[in-house]
N, C-alpha and C positions, 0 to 999 in steps of 0.2 A: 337411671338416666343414661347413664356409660352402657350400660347391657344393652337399652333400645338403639342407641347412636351406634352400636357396635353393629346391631343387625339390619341395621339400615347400610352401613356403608359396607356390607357383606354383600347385601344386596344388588347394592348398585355395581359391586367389583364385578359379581358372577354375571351381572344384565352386559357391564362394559366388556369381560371376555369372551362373553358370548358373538357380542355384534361384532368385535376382534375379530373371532377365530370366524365369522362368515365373508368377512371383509376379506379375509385371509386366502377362503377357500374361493372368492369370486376372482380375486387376485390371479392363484395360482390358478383355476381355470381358464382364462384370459390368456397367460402367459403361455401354458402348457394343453390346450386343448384337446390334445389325442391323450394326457393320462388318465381319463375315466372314460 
């Protein structure tokens, strides 16, 4: 039960960093337009 709950809320961490780290990158192009 702990093992499944474990790899669920793994899951969900790596899906939340993920959309983070896009937010992120929309972010700083928004702010910073000419560094890519």
């Amino acid at each position: 039960m702990s093992g499944a709950t474990r790899g669920i809320r793994v899951q969900l961490w790596d899906e939340a960093l993920e959309v983070t780290r896009q937010l992120m990158d929309l972010a700083s192009f928004d702010l910073h337009p000419s560094t890519n």
